[in-house]
TORMARKE-221625 format. One line per 10 residues: number of its first residue (from 1); their letters; for each residue x negated, y negated, z negated of N, C-alpha, C, O, CB. Coordinates in steps of 0.05 Angstrom, whole numbers, plus 5000, padded with zeros to 4 digits. Atoms other than C-alpha are relative to their C-alpha. Glycine has a CB too. Layout:
BEGIN
NUM = A = X/Y/Z/X/Y/Z/X/Y/Z/X/Y/Z/X/Y/Z ~ ...;
***
This chain:
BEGIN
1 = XXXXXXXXXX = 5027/5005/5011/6520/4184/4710/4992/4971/5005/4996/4959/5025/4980/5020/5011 ~ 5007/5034/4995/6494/4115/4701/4979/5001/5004/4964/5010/4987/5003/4977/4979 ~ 5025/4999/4991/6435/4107/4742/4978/4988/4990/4956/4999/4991/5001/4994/5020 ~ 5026/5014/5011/6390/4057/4712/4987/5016/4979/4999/5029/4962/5007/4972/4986 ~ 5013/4992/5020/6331/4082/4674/4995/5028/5013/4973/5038/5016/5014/4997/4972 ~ 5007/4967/4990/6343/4155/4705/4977/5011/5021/4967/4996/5038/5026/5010/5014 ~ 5019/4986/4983/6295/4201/4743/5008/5016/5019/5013/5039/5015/4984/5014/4987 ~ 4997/4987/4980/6310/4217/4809/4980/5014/5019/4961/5001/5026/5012/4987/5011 ~ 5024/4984/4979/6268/4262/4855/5028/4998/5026/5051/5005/5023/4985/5045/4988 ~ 5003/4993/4970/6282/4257/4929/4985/5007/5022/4967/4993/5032/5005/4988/5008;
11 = XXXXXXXXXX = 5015/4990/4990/6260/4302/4971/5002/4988/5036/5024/4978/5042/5004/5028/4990 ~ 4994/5013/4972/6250/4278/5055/4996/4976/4991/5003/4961/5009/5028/5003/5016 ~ 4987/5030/5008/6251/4209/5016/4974/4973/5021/4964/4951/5016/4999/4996/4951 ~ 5022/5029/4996/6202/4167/5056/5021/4997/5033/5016/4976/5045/4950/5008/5004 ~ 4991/5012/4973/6247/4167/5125/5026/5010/5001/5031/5033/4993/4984/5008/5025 ~ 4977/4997/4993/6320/4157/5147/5018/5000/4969/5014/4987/4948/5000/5026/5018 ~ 4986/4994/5025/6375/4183/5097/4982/4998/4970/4987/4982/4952/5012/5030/5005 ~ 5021/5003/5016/6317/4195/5049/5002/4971/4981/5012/4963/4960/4975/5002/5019 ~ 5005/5029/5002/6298/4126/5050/5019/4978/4991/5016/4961/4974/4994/4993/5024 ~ 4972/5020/5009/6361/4088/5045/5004/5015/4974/4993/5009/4953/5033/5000/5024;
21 = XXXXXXXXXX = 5004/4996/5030/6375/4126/4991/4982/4997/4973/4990/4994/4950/5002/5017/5001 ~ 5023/5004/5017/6311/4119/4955/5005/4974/4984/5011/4972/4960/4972/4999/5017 ~ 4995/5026/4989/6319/4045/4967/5022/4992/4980/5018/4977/4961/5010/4999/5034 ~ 4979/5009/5022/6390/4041/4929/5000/5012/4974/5012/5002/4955/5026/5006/5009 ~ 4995/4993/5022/6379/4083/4880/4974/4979/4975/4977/4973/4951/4997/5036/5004 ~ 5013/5023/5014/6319/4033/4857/5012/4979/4996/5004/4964/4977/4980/4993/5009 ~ 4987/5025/5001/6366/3978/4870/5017/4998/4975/5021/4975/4967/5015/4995/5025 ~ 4984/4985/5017/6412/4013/4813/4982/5000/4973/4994/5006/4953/5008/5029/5012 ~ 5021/4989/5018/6354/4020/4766/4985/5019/4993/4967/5018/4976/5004/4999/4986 ~ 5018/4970/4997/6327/4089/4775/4971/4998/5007/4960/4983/5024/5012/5020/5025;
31 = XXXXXXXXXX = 5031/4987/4996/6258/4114/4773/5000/5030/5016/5005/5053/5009/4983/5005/4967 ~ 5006/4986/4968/6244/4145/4841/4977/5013/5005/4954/5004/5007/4999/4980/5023 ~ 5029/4982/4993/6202/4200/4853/5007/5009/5043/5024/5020/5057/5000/5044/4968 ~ 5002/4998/4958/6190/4202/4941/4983/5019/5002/4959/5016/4997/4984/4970/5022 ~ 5018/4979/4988/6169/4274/4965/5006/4995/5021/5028/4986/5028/5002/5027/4993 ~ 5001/5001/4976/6150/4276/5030/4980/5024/5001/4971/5033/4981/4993/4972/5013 ~ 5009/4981/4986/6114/4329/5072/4985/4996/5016/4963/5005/5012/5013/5011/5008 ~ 5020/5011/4983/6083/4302/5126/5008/4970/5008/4990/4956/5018/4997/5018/5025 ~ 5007/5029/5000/6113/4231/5130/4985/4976/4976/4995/4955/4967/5024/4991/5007 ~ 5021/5015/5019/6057/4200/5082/4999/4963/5001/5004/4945/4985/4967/5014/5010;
41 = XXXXXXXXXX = 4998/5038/4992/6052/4125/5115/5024/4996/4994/5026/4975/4981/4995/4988/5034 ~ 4977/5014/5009/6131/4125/5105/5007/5000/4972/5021/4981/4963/5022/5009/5013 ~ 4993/4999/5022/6137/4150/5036/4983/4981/4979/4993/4971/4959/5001/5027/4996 ~ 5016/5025/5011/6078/4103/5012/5019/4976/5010/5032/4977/4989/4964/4997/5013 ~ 4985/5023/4985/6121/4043/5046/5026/4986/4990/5035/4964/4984/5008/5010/5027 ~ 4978/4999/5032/6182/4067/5004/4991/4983/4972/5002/4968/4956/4999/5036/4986 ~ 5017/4997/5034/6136/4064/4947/5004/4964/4990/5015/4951/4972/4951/5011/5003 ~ 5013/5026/5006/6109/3998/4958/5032/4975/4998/5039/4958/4982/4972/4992/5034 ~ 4979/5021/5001/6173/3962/4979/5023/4997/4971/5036/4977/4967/5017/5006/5027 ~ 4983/4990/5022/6214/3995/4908/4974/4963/4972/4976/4942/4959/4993/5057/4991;
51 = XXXXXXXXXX = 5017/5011/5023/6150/3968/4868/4993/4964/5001/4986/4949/4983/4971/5017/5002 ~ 4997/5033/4991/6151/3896/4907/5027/4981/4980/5025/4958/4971/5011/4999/5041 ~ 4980/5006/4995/6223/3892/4888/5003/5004/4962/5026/5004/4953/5016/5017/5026 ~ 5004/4988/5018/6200/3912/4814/5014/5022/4992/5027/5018/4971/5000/4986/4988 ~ 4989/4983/5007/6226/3973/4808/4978/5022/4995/4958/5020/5011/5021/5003/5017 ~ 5016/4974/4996/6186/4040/4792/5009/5027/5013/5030/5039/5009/4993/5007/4977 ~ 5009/4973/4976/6168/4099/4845/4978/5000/4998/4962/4982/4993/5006/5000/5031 ~ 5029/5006/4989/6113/4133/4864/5017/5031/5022/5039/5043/5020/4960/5004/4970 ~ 4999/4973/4987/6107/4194/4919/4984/5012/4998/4961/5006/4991/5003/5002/5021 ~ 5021/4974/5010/6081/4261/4916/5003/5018/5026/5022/5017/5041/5011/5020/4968;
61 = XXXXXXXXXX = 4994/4981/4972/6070/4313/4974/5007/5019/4991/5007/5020/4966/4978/5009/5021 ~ 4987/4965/5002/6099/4388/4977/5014/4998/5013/5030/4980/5019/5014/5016/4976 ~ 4981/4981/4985/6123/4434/5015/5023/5009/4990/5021/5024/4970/4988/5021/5008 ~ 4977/4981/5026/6189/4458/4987/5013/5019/5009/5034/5027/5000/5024/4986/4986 ~ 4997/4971/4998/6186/4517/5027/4978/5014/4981/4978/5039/4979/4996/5008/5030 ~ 5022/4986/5014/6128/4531/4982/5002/5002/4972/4987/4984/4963/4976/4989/5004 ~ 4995/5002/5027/6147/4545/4908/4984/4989/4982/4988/4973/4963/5004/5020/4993 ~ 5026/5012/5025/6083/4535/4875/4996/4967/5007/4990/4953/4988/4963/5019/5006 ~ 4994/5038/4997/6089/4454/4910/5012/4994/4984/5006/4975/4970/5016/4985/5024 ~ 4974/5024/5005/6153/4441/4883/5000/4998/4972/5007/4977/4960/5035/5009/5010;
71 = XXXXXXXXXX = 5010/4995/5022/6129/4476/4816/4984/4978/4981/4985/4969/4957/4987/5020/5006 ~ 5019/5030/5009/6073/4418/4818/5015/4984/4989/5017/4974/4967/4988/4981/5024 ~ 4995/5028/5005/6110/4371/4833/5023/4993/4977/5021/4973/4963/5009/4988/5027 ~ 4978/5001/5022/6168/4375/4788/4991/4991/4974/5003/4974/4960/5011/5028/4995 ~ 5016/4996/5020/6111/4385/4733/4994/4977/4995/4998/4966/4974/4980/5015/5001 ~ 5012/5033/5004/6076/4316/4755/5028/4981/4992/5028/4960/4980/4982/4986/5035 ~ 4969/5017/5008/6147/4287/4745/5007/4998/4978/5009/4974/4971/5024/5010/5009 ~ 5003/5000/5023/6157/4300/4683/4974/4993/4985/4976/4975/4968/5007/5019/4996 ~ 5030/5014/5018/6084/4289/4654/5002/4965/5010/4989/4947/4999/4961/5019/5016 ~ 5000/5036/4998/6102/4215/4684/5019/4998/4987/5016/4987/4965/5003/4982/5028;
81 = XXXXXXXXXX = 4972/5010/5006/6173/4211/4671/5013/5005/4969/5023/4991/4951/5019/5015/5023 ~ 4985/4984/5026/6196/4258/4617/5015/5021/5004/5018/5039/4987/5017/4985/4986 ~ 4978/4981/4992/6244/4295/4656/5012/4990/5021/5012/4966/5025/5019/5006/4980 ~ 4978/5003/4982/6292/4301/4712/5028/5000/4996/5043/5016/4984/4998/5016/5014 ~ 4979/4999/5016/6347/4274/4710/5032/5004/5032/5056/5007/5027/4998/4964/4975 ~ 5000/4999/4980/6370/4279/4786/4991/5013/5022/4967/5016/5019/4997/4989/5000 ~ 5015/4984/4978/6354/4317/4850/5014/4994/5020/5035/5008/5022/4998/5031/4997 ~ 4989/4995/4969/6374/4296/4923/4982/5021/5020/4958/5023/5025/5000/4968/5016 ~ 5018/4976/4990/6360/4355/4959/4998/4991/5035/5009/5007/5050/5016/5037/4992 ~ 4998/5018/4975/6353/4314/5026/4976/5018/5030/4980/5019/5054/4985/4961/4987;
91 = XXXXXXXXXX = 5017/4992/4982/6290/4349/5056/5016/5024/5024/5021/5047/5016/4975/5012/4982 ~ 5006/4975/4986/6307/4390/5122/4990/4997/5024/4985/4973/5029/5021/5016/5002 ~ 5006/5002/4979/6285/4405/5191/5022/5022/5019/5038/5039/5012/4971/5004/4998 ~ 4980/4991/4983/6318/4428/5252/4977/5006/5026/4953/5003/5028/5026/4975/5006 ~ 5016/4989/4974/6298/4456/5323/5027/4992/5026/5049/5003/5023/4992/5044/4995 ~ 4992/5004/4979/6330/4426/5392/4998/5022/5010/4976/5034/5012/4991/4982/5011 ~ 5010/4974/4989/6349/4486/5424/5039/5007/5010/5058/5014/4996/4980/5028/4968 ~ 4974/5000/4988/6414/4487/5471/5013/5028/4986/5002/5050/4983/4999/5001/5037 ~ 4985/4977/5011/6468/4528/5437/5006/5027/5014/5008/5047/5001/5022/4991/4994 ~ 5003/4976/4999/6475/4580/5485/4969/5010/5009/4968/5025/5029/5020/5007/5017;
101 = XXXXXXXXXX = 5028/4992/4985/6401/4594/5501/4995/5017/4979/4977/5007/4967/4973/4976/5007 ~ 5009/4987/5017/6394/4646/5450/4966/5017/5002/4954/5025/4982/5021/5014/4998 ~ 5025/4988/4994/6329/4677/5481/4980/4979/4986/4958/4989/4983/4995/5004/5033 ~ 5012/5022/5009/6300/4604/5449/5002/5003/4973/4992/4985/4959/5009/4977/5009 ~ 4989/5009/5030/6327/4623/5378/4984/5031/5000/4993/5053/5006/5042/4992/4989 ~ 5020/4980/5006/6255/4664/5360/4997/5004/4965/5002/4988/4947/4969/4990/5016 ~ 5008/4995/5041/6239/4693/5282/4998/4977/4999/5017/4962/5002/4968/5018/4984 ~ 5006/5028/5003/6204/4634/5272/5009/4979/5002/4997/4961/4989/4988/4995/5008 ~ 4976/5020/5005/6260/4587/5284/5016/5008/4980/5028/4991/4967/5017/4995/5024 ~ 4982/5000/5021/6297/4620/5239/4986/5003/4978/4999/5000/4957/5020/5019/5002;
111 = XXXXXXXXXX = 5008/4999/5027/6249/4631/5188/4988/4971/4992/4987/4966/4968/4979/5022/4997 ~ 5010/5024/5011/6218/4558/5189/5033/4984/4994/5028/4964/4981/4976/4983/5024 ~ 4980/5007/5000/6287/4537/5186/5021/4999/4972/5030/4980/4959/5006/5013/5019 ~ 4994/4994/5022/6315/4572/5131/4978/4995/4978/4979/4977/4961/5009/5024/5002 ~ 5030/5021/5027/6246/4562/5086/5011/4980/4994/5016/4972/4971/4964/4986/5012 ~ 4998/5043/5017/6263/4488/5082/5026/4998/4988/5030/4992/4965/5001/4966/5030 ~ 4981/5010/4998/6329/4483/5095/5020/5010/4976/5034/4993/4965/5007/5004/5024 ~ 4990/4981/5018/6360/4543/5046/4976/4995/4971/4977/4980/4952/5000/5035/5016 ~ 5022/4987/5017/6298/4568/5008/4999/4981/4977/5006/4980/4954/4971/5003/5016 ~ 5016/5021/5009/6268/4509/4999/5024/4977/4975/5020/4964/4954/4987/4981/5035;
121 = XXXXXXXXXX = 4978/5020/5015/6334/4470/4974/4999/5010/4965/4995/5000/4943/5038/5007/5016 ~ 4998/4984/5024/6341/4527/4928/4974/4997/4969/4976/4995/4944/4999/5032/5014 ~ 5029/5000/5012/6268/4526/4900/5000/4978/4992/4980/4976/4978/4976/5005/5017 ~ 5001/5028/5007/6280/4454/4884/5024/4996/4978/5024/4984/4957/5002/4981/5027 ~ 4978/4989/5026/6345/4472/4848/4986/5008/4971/4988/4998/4949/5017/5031/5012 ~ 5005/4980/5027/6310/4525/4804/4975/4990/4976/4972/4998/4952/4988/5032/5013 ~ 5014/5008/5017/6251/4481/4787/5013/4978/4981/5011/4978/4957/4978/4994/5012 ~ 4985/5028/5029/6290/4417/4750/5020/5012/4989/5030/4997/4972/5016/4966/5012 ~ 4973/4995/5011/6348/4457/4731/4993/5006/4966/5010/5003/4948/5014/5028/5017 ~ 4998/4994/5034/6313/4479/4659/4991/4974/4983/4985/4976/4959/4977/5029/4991;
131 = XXXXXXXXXX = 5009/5023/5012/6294/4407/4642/5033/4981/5001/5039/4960/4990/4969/4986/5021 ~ 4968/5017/5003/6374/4386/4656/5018/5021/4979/5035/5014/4964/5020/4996/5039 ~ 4988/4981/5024/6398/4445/4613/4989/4988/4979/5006/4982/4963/4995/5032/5000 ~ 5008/5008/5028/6357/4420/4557/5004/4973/4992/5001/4970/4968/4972/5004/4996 ~ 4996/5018/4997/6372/4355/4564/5035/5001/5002/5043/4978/4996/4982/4991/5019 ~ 4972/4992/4998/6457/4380/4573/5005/4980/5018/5024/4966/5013/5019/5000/4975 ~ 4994/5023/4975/6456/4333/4635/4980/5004/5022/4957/5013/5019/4997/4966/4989 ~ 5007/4995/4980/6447/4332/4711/5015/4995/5018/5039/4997/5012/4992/5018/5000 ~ 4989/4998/4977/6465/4322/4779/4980/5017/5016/4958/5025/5008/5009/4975/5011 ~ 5017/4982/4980/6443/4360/4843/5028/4985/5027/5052/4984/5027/4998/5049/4990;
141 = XXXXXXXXXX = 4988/5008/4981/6461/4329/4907/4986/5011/5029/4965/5002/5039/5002/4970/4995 ~ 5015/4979/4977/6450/4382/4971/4995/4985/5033/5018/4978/5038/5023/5032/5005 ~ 4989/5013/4969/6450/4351/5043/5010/5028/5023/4997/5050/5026/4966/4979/5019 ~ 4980/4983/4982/6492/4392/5090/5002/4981/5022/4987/4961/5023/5031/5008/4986 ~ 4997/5015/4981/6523/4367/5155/5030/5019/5017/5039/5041/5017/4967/4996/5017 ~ 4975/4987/4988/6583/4377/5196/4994/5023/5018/5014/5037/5025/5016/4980/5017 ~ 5017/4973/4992/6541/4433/5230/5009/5022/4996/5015/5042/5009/4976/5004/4989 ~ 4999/4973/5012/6550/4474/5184/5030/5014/4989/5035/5037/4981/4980/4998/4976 ~ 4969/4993/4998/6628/4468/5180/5014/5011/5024/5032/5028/5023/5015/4978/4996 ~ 4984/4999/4977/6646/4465/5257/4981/5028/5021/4993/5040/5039/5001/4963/5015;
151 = XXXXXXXXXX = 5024/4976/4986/6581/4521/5287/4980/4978/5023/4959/4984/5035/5022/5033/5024 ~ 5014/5016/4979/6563/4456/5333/4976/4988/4994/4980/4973/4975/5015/4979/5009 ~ 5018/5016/5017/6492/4427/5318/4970/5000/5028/4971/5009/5051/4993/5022/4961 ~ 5019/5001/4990/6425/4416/5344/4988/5030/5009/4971/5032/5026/4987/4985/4983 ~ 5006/4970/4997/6418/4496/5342/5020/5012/4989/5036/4998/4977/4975/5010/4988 ~ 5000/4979/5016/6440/4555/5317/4994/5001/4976/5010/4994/4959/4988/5014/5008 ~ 5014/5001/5030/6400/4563/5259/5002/4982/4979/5002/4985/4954/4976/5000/5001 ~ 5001/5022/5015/6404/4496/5243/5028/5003/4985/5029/5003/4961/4995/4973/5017 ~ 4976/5008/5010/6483/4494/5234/5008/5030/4985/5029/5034/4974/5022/4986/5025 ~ 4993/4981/5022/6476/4564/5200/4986/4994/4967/4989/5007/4946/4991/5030/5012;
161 = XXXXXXXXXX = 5011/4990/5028/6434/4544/5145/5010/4976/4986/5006/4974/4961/4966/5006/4996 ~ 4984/5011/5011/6476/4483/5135/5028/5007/4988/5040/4994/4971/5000/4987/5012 ~ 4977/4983/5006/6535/4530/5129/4989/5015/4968/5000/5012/4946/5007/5025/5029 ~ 5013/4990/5028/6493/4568/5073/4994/4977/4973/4992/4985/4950/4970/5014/5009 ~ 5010/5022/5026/6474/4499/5028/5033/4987/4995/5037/4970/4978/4970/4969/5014 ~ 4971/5008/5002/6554/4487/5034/4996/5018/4978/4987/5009/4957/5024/5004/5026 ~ 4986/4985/5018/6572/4553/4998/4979/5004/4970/4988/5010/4948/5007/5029/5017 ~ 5022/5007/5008/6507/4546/4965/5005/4982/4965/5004/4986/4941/4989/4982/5027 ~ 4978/5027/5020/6538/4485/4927/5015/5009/4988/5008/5013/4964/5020/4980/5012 ~ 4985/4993/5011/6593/4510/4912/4997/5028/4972/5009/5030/4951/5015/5001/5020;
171 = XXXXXXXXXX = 5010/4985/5024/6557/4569/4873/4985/5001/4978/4982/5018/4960/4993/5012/5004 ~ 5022/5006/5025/6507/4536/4831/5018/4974/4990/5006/4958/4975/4959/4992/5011 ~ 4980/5020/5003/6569/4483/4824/5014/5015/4969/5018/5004/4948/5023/4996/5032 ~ 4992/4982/5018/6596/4545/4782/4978/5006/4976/4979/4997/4953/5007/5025/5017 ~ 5022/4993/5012/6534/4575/4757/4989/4984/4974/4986/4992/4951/4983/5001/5020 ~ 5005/5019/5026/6513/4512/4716/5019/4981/4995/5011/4958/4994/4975/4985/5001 ~ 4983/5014/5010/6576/4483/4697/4991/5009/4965/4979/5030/4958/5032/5008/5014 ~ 4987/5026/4994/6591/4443/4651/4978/4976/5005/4986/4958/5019/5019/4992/4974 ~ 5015/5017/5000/6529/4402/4646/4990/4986/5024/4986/4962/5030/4984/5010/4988 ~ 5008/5011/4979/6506/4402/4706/5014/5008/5030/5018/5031/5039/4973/5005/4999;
181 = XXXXXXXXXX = 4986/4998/4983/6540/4380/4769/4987/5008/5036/4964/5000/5041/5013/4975/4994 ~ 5003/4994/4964/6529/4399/4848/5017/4996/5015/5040/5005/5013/4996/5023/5011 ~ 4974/5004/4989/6559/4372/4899/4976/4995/5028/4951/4998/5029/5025/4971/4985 ~ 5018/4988/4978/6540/4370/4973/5012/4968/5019/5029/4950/5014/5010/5040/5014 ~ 4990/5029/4985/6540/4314/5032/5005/5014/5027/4990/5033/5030/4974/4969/5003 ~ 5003/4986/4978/6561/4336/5105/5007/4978/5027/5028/4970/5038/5020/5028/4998 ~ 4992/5024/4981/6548/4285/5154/5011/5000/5030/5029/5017/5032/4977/4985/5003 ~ 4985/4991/4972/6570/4287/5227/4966/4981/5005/4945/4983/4992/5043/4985/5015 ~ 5026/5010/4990/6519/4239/5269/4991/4987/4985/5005/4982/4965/4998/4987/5022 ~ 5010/5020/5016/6474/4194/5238/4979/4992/5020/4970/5007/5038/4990/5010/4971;
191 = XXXXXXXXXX = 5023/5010/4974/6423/4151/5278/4978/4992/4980/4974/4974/4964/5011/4968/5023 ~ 5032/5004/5021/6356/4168/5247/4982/5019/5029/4990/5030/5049/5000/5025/4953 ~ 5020/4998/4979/6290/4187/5285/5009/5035/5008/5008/5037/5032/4963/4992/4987 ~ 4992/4986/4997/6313/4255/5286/5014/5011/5033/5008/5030/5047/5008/4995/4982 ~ 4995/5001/4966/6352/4245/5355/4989/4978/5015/5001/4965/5033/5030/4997/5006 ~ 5011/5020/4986/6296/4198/5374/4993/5014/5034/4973/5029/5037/4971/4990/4980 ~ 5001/4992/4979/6299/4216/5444/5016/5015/5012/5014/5022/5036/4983/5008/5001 ~ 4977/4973/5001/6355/4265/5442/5036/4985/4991/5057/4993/4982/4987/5028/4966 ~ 4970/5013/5008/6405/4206/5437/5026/5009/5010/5047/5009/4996/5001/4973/5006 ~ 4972/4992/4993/6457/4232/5486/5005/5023/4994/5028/5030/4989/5007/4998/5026;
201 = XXXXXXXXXX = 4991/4978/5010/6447/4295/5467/5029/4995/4965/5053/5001/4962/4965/5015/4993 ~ 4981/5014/5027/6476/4266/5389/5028/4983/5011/5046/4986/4994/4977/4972/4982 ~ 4971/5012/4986/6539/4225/5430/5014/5019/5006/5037/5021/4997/4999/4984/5026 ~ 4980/4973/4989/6557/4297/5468/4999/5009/4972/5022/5001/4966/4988/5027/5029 ~ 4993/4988/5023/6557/4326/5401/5026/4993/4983/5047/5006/4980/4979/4996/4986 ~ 4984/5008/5009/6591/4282/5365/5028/4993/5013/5045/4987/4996/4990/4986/4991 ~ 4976/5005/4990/6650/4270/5415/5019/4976/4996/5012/4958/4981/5012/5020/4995 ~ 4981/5028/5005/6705/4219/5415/5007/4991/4970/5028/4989/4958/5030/5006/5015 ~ 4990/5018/5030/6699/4187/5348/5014/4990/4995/5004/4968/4997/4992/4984/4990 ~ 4987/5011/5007/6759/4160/5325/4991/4971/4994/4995/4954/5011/5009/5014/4986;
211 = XXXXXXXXXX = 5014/5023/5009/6725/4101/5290/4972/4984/5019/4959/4964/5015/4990/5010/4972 ~ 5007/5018/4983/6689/4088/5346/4961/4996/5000/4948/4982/5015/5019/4972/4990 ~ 5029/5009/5016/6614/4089/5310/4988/5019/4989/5002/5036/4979/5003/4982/4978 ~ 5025/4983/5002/6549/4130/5295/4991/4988/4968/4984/4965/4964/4974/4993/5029 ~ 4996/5009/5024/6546/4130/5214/4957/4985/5004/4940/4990/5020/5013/5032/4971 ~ 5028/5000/5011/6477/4101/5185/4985/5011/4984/4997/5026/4969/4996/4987/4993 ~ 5007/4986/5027/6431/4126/5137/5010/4978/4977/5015/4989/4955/4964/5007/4997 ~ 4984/5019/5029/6459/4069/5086/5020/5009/4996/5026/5012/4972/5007/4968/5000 ~ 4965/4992/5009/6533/4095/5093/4989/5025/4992/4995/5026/4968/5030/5002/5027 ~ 5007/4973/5021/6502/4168/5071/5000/4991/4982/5018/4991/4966/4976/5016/4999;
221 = XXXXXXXXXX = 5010/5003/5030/6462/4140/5020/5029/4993/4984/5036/5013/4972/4975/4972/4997 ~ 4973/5007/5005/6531/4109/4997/5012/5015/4988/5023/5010/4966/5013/4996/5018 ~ 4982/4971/5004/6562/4181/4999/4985/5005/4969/4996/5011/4948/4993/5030/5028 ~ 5021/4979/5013/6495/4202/4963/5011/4993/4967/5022/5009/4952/4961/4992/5007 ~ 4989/5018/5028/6510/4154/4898/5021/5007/4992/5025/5017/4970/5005/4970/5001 ~ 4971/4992/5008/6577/4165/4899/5012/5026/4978/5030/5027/4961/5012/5006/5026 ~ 5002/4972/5009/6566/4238/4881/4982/5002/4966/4986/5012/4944/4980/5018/5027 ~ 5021/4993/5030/6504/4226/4832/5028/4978/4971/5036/4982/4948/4948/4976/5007 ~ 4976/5026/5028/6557/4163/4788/5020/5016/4990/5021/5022/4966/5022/4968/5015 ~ 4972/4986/5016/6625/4202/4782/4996/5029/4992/4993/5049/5006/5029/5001/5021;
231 = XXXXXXXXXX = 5005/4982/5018/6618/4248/4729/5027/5025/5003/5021/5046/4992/4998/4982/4971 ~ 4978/4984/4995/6696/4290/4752/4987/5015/5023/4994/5038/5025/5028/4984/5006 ~ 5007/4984/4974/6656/4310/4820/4985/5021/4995/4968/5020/4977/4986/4984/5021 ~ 5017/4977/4998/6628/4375/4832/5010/5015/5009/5034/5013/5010/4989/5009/4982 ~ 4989/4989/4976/6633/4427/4878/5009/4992/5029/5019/5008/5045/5017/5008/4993 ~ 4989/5010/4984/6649/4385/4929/4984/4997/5030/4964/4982/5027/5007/4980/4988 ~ 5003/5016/4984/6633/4375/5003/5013/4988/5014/5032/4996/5028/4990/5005/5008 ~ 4983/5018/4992/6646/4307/5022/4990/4996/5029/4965/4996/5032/5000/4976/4981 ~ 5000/5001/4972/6653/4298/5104/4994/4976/5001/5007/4962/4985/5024/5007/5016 ~ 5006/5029/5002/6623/4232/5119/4989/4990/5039/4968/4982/5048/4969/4996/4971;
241 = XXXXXX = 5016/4994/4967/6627/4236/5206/5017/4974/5011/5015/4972/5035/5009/5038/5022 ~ 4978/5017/4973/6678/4177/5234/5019/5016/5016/5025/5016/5040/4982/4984/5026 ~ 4975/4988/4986/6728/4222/5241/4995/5026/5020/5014/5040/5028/5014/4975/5018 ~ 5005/4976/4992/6690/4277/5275/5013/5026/5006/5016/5037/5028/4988/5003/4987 ~ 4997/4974/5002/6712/4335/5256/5034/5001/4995/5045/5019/4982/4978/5012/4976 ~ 4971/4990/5018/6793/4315/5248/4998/5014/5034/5017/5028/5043/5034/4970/4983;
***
């Protein structure tokens, strides 16, 4: 897909992976839609720096555990844009919570967890998907993580519901073939605020890196493009850890 001109929604897009991505895909020529949730000061910041750089964005809030948000926002996207032509499904959250402490892994971790992380992905799927069918074009790009391949992660929950947006992929990869593609990203570490404080925790995780190095959110974003440009990809998740997981 050739990016210039196109309409991307990213969701998480005002911090980290988000961000860098946002960032290149304006650099590319895309018109950038930045949902955020509760980082507001970063996704305005996005905004401003795309529109400095002349490019067009704007951001919008929702929850995209909440259907009727994403419903909005999708809506306001189109009444600006025209249509979607793009979706990084980037938004999730996680819970620090030592892997064997299971007495720590309450409903509510697993249900705020899955909401965003599953639900919410999904719910963001189902709203742009009838504006890329009519249009016979689309990408969908999921965020995953090596979590959800190896069981090791910040939690439990967390690296199960990255395990679910894997297979996830691969079924709505099927589902809306040929037009529209899905494909998935599965990072190993990445140094975003996320393990702001929880850095060695992210080192013992990740283990002896071959390559020696803690990816960035720019080498995602990287991945992220990669996926939305080549038109043969789909179904795919691509491992993007420094060797992680050989």
């Amino acid at each position: 897909m050739e990016l210039r001109g196109k309409v991307v929604l990213v969701t998480g897009g005002g911090t980290g992976v988000g961000r860098a991505t946002s960032l290149k895909l304006a650099a590319e020529g895309a018109r950038v839609v930045i949902n955020y949730n509760r980082s507001e000061k970063e996704a305005f910041e996005v905004v401003n720096e795309i529109t400095l750089l002349g490019g067009k964005a704007f951001a919008y809030r929702a929850n995209v555990a909440i259907e009727k948000e994403v419903n909005d926002l999708v809506s306001h996207i189109v009444t600006s844009f025209g249509t979607v032509d793009a979706l990084v499904n980037n938004a999730s959250v996680t819970a620090q919570i030592a892997m064997d402490d299971l007495d720590a892994v309450t409903d509510e971790v697993w249900d705020s967890l899955f909401s965003v992380n599953v639900k919410g992905m999904f719910q963001c799927v189902k709203a742009v998907v009838p504006y890329m069918k009519k249009q016979q074009s689309g990408v969908i790009v999921n965020m995953g993580s090596v979590a959800g391949m190896t069981g090791i992660g910040s939690s439990i929950p967390y690296a199960a519901t990255k395990s679910a947006i894997h297979t996830m992929t691969r079924s709505l990869a099927i589902a809306l073939a040929p037009y529209i593609r899905v494909n998935s990203i599965s990072p190993g570490a990445v140094d975003t605020r996320w393990w702001s404080g929880n850095e060695e925790k992210m080192y013992q995780l990740a283990g002896n890196l071959p390559l020696k190095r803690i990816s960035t959110p720019n080498d995602i974003a990287d991945a992220i493009l990669f996926q939305l440009i080549h038109e043969s990809v789909t179904g795919q998740v691509f491992t993007i850890d420094n060797g992680q997981t050989l």
